[in-house]
N, C-alpha and C positions, 0 to 999 in steps of 0.2 A: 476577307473577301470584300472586294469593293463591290456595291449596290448602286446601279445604273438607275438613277430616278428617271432623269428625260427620257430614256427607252421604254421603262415601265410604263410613265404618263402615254406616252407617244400610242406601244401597244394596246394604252386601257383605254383612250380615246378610240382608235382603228376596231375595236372589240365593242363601241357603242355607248359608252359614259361623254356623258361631259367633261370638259376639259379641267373645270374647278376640281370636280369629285375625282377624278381620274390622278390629278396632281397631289389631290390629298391623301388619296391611297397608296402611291406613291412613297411620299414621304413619311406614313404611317410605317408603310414596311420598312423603309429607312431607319429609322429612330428605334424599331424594335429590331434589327438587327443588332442594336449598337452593342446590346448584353449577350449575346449568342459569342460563344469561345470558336476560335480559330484551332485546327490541328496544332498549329506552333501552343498553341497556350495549354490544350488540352495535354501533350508531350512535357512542357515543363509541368505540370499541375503533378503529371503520371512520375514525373521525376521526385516530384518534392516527397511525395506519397514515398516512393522507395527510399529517399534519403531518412527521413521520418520512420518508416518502419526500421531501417537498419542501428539509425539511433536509437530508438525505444527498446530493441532485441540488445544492444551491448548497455541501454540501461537497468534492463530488465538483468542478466547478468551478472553485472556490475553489483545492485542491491541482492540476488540472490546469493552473491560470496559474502557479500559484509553480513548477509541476514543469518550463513550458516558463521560465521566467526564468532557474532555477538551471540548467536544461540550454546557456541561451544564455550564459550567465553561465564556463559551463565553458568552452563553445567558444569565449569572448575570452579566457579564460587560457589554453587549450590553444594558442591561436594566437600568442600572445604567446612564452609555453614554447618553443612550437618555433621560433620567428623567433629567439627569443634564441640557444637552441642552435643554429641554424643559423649566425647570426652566432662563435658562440666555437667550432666546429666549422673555420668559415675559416679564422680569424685562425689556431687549431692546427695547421692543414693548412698555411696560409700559413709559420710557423713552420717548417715541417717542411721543408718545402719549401728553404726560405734557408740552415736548416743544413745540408742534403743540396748546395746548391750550394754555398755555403761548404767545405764537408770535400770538394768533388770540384776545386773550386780548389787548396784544401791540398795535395791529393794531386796534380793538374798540377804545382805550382810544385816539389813534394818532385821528381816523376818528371823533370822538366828541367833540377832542379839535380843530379839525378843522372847525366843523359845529359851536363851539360855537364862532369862528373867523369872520364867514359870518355875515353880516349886515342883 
């Protein structure tokens, strides 16, 4: 919107200002119109905004497939991780287990060759 300064001066003069003060109010309102948005600008602004939400909805989107992949993605390594440990957890146990029979064998055969020592 164009701002009519000489009309404004003209009427603030005919309204009882001086001509100085009248010109400078005027141009006052001039100059601070300069930052006031036109409908054309407020419609692109209202435009960007939709383009912008519509981006941010297919990025939001976008991250929540790759968020649920990398999350299924964990849970076949996690399940993997834990089968494996659970497997070499046995085999340890199992281990443990052979040499604990083992060393109580030892200790039978030491204890009967010792009973058969006795008189």
């Amino acid at each position: 919107m164009v701002f009519d300064t000489l009309a404004t001066a003209r009427a603030l003069k005919e309204a009882g200002l001086e001509e100085r003060q009248a010109e400078a109010i005027a141009e006052a309102i001039r100059e601070g119109q300069g930052d006031l948005a036109t409908k054309t600008d407020i419609e692109a602004l209202k435009s960007d905004i939709e383009k912008l939400r519509f981006e941010s909805k297919a990025d939001l989107e976008k991250t929540k497939v790759e968020l649920k992949a990398d999350i299924e993605k964990f849970r076949g390594e996690a399940k993997t991780d834990l089968e494996k440990f659970r497997g070499e957890a046995k085999t340890d146990l199992e281990r443990a287990v052979n040499r604990m029979l083992l060393a109580q064998i030892a200790v039978a055969g030491v204890l009967l060759a010792a009973i058969k020592l006795l008189p």
